[in-house]
C-alpha positions in Angstrom: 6.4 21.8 -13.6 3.3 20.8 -12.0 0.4 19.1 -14.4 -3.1 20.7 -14.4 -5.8 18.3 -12.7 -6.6 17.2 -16.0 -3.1 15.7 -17.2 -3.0 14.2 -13.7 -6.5 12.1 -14.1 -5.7 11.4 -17.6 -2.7 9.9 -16.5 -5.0 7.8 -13.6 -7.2 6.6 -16.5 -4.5 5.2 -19.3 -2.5 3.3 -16.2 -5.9 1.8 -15.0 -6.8 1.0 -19.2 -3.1 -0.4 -19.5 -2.9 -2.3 -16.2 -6.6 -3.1 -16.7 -5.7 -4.5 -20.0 -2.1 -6.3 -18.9 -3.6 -8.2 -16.2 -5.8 -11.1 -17.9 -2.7 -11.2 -19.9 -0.6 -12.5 -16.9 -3.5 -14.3 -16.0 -3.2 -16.1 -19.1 0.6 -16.7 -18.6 -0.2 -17.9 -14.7 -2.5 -20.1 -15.7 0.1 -21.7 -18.5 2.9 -22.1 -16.2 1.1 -23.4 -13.3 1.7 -20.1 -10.8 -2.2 -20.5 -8.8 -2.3 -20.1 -5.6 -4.0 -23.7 -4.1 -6.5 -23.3 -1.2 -4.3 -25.7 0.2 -4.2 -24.5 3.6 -6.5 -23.7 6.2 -5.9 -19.8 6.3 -7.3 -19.8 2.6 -10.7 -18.9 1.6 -10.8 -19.5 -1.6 -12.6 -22.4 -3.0 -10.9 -22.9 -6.3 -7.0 -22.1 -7.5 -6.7 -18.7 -8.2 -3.5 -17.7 -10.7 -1.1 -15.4 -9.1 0.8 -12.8 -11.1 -1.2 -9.7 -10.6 1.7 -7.9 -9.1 3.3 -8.1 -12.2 1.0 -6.5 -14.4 1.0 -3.4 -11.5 4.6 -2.9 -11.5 4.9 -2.9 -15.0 1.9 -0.6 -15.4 2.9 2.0 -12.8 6.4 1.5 -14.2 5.9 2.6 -17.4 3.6 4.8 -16.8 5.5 6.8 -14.3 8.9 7.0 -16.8 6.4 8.2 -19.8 4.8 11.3 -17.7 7.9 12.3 -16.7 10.1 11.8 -19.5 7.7 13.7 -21.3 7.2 16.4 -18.2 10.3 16.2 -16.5 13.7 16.3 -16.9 16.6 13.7 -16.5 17.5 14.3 -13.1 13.9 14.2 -11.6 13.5 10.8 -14.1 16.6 9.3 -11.7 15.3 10.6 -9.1 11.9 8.8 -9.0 13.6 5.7 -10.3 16.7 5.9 -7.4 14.2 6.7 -4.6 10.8 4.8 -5.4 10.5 2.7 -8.3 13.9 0.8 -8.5 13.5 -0.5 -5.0 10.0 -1.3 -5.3 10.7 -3.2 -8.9 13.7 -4.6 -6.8 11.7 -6.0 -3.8 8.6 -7.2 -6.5 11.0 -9.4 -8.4 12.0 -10.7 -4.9 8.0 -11.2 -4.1 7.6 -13.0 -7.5 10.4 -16.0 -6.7 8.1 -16.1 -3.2 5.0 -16.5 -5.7 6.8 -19.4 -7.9 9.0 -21.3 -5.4 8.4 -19.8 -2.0 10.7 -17.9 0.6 11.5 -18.3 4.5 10.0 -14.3 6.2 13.6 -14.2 7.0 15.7 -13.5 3.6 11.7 -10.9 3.1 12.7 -9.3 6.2 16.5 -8.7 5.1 15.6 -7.5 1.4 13.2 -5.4 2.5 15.3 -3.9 5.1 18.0 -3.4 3.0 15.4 -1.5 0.4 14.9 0.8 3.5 18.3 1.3 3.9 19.3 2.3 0.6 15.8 4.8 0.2 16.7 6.3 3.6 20.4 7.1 2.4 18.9 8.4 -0.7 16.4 10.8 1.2 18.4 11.5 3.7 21.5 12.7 1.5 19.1 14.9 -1.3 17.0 16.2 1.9 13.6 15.1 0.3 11.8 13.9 3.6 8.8 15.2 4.1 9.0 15.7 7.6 12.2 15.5 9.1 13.8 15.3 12.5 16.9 16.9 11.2 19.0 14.2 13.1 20.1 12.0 10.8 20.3 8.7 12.5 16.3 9.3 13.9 15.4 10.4 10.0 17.1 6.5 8.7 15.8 4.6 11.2 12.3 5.7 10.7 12.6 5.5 7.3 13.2 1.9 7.4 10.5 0.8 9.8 7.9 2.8 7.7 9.2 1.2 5.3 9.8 -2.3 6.2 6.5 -1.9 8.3 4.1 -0.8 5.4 5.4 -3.5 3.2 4.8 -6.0 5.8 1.0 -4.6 6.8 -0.1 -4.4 3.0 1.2 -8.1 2.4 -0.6 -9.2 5.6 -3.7 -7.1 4.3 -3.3 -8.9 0.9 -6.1 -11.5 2.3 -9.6 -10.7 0.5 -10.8 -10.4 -3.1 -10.3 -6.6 -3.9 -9.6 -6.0 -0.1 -5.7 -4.3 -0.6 -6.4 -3.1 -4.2 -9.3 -1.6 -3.3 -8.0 -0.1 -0.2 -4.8 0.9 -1.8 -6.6 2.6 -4.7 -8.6 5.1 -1.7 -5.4 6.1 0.0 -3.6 6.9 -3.0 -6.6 9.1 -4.2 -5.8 10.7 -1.0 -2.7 11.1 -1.2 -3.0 12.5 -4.3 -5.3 15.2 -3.7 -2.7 16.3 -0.4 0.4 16.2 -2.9 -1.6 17.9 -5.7 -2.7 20.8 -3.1 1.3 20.9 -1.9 2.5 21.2 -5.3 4.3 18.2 -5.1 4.7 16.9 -8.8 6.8 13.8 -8.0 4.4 12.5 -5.2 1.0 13.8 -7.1 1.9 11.7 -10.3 3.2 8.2 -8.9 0.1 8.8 -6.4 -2.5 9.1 -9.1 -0.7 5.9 -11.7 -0.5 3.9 -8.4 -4.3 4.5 -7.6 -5.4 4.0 -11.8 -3.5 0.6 -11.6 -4.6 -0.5 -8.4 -8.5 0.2 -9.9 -7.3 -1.2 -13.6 -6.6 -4.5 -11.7 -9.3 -4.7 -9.4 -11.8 -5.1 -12.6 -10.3 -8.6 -12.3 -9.5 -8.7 -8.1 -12.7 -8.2 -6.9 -15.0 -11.0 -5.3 -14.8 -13.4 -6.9 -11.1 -12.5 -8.0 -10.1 -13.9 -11.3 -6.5 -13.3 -10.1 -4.6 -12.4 -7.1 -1.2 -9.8 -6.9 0.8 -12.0 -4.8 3.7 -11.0 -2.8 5.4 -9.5 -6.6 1.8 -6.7 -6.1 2.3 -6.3 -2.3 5.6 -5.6 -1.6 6.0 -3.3 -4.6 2.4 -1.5 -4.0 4.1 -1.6 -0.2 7.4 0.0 -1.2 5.4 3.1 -3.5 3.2 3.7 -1.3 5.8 4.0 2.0 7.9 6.0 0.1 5.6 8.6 -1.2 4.5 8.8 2.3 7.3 9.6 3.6 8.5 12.3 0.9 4.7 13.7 1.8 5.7 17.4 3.0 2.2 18.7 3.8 3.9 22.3 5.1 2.7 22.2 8.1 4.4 23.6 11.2 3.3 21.2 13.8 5.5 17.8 13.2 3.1 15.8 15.1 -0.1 16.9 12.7 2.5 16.0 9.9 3.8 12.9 11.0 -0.5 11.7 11.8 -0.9 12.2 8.2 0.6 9.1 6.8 -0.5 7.5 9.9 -4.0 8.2 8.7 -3.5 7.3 5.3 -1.8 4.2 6.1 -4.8 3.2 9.1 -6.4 0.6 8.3 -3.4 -1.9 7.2 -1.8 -1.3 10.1 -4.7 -1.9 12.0 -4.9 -5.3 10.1 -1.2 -5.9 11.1 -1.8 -5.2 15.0 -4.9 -7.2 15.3 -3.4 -10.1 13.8 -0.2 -10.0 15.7 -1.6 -9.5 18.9 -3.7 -12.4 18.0 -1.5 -15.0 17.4 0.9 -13.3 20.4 -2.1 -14.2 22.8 -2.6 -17.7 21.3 1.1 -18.4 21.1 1.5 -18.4 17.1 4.3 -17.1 15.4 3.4 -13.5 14.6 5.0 -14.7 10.6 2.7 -17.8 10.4 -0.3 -16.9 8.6 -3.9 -17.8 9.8 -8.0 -16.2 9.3 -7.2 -13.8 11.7 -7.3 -10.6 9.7 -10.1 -8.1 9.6 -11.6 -9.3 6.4 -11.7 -12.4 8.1 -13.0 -11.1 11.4 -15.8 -9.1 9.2 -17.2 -12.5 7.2 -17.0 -14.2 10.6 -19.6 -12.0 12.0 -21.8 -12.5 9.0 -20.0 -10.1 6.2 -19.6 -11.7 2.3 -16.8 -11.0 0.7 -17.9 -7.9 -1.1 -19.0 -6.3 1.9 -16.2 -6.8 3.6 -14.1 -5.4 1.1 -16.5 -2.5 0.6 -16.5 -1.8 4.5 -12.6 -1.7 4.5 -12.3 0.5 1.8 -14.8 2.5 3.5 -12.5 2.8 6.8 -9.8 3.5 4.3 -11.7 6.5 3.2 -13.0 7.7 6.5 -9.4 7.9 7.4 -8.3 9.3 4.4 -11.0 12.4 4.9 -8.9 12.5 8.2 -5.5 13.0 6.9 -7.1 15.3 4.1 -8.9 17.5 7.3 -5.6 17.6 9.3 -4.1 18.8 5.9 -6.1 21.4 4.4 -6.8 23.5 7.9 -4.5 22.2 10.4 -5.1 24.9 12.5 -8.8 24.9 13.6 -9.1 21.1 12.7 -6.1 19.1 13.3 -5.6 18.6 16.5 -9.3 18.0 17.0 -9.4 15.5 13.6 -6.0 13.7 15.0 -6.8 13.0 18.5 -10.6 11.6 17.4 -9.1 9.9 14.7 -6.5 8.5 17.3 -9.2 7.5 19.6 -11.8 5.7 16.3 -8.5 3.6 15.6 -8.5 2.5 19.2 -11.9 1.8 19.4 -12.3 -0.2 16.0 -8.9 -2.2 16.8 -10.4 -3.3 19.6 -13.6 -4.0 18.7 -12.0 -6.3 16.1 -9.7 -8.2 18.7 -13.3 -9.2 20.3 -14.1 -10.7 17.5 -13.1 -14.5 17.5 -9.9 -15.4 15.5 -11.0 -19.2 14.7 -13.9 -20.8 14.1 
């Protein structure tokens, strides 16, 4: 049963009132068990300890949310179906994120959780046929499922690096995607889209410069998780599987942008693509004379640029999309490179 518009940004606004509400609540519970996150290192720019625990008020907010719409819209078997394909494994992989908050993990045992995550989605998809777009083979439809996944939970930690910089950034694309799975008729995607973009905007009340808390790895791999696998169960209809497959691309741009300037980076200096540094855009943008709000402001404004993209490519794929994917191919380039000519150090 699909929801009018109305239910749909009703349901936006009580996640971002709950999560809004939840968070100086783990705030409170950060700051009494000691969970801050020091600017200890040299990769911080923060000035004072900032409490962690964030993440925790997101996952619980989309969480509940997302069982109360559709326990009240849906049935049972779509309920376990959003909890066997999206939630559990992001819930899964934010409890995982939270013991890296408290007590700190090697990337390692990361990369093997979150691969396994991937696994275990792709089985899932692959077996009900719920890809969006798929190659029909199903050893090509698993392994890209993984590295989507494994690769978007990855760029959004990385991108995790400025006050309101992800949350922001997450909140645009999942507008986005909502208004793509809303036009598809896709109830599944349209609802966990809208609660992940009302909790991402409930918590950046308190994550924006300067941020009274941070999500942590527990906000970052699960946001990373929901948003991967809703991109991937994305089934715009279209005919052409290369103006399909540029749609999550576009949603997904500018993290993964962040991820390949910052890799390169530390590959051309000889740094360990997992050791962290002020290498990232934010950081390339306040090097160059940016504050912290405007850098977060201009990222979530490349987050919406390429977010019209995907829309364009969406809603009239045949006189725009190849036109809207090939020049928003060629704007990526261009700003990934200006960004790599921007110093990474001091």
């Amino acid at each position: 049963m699909q929801y009018s518009i109305q239910r749909y940004l009703l349901l936006g606004f009580v996640t971002l009132v709950f999560v809004g509400v939840l968070t100086p609540v783990m705030r409170s519970i950060a700051m009494k068990i000691g969970a801050f996150d020091a600017p200890n290192m040299s990769r911080k720019i923060q000035k004072e300890p900032v409490p962690y625990l964030g993440g925790v008020a997101i996952a619980i907010g989309v969480g509940i949310a997302s069982y109360a719409a559709l326990m009240y819209a849906d049935n049972s078997i779509h309920t376990f179906e959003l909890a066997s394909t999206v939630l559990l494994p992001a819930l899964a992989i934010s409890v995982m994120g939270l013991i890296d908050d408290l007590k700190g993990l090697e990337p390692w045992p990361r990369l093997l959780a979150q691969t396994g995550a991937g696994l275990i989605v792709a089985i899932i998809l692959i077996t009900t046929n719920t890809i969006g777009t798929p190659f029909h083979n199903r050893f090509i439809d698993g392994t890209m499922t993984v590295v989507w996944i494994v690769g978007v939970c990855n760029a959004i930690n990385f991108f995790d690096n400025l006050d309101g910089g992800a949350a922001g950034t997450i909140a645009v694309t999942s507008v986005f995607l909502f208004l793509i799975a809303y036009d598809a008729q896709q109830v599944l995607v349209s609802a966990l889209a809208i609660v992940t973009a009302g909790a991402t905007l409930g918590f950046l009340f308190w994550n924006r410069s300067p941020a009274k808390i941070y999500m942590g790895d527990a906000g970052a791999l699960f946001l990373g998780v929901i948003i991967s696998v809703l991109t991937i169960r994305l089934d715009p209809h279209i005919a052409s599987r290369k103006l399909a497959l540029s749609i999550p691309l576009a949603l997904m741009a500018v993290p993964i942008m962040d991820t390949t300037v910052a890799v390169c980076s530390r590959l051309k200096r000889g740094i360990s693509p997992f050791e962290g540094g002020r290498d990232h855009l934010s950081h390339r943008l306040m090097r160059i004379g940016f504050g912290r709000r405007r850098a977060a402001l201009a990222l979530w404004s490349l987050t919406a640029i390429f977010g019209a993209i995907a829309y364009t490519i969406y809603k009239w794929p045949d006189h725009y999309g190849y036109p809207f994917m090939t020049n928003g191919a060629i704007l990526w380039v261009i700003l990934a490179i200006l960004f790599f000519s921007i110093p990474a150090t001091d």
